[in-house]
C-alpha positions in Angstrom: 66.0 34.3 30.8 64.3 37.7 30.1 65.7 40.3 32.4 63.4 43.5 32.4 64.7 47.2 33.8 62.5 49.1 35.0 62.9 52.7 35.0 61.3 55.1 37.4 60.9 56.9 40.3 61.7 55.7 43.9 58.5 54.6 45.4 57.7 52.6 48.7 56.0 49.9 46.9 58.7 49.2 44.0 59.0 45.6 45.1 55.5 45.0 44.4 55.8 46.7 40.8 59.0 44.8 40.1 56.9 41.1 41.4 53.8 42.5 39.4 56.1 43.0 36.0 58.5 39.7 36.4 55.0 37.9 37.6 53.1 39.4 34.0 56.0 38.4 31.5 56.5 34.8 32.6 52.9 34.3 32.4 53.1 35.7 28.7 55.9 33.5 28.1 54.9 30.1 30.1 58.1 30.7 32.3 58.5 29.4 35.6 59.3 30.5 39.0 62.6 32.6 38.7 62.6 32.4 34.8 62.3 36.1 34.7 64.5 38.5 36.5 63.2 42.6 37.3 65.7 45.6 37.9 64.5 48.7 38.9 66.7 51.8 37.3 65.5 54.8 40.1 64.8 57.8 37.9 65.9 60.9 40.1 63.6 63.6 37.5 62.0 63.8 34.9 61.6 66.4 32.3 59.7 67.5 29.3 60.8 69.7 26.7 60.0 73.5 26.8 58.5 72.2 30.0 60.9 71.1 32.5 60.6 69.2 35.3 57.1 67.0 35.6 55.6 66.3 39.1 52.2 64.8 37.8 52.7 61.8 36.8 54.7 58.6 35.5 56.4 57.7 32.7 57.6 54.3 33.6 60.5 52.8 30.6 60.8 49.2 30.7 63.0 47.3 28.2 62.8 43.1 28.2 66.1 42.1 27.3 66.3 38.5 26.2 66.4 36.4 23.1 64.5 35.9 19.9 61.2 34.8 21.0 58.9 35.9 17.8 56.9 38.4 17.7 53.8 37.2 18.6 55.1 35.9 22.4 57.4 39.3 22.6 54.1 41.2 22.1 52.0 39.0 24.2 55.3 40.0 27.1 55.4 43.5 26.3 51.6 43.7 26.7 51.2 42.1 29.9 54.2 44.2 31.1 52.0 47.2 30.6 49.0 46.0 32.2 51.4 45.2 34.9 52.5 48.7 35.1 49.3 50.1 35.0 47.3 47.8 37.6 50.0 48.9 39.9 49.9 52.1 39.4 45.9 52.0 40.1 46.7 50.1 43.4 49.3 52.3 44.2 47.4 55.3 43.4 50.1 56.9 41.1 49.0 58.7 38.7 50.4 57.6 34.8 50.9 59.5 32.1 52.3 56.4 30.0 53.7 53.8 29.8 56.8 52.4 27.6 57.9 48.4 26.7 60.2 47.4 24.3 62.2 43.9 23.9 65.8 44.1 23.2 68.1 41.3 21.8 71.3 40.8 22.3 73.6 41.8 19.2 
């Protein structure tokens, strides 16, 4: 079962990102219905370097943490994660200034 964090800032309509992101990677995967579980890690700042604090826009981090699935069906996940990410972020009218996926295995 691929459980995906989600790190970034508190937003009203997190519920629908985390449903959006679970929703995308199960599809990529041919999971069912509670097959993939999505944790939202609130991000209080953030900041860029020889910058400081950034107010506009997102950088969403999102790691899928689950097993060896090759490489083809992890990209296919991390993909559709993205395009999660970003529809929502159009919806929601958040502005993004990126986005990042990667898929962790257990060691």
């Amino acid at each position: 079962m691929p459980v995906v964090t989600v790190g970034a800032p508190a937003h009203p309509r997190i519920p629908e990102l985390l449903t959006a992101v679970a929703d995308a990677i199960a599809d990529a995967l041919s999971l069912g219905a509670g097959d993939v579980l999505a944790v939202h890690v609130p991000a209080g700042a953030i900041a860029a370097s020889g910058d400081g604090i950034l107010d506009d826009g997102w950088w969403p981090v999102m790691t899928i943490h689950g097993g060896d699935r090759g490489a083809s069906p992890s990209a296919a996940a991390r993909e559709a994660a993205d395009r999660a990410v970003r529809g929502w972020a159009e919806a929601a009218g958040r502005p993004l200034q990126g986005v990042w996926v990667t898929w962790s295995r257990p060691e």
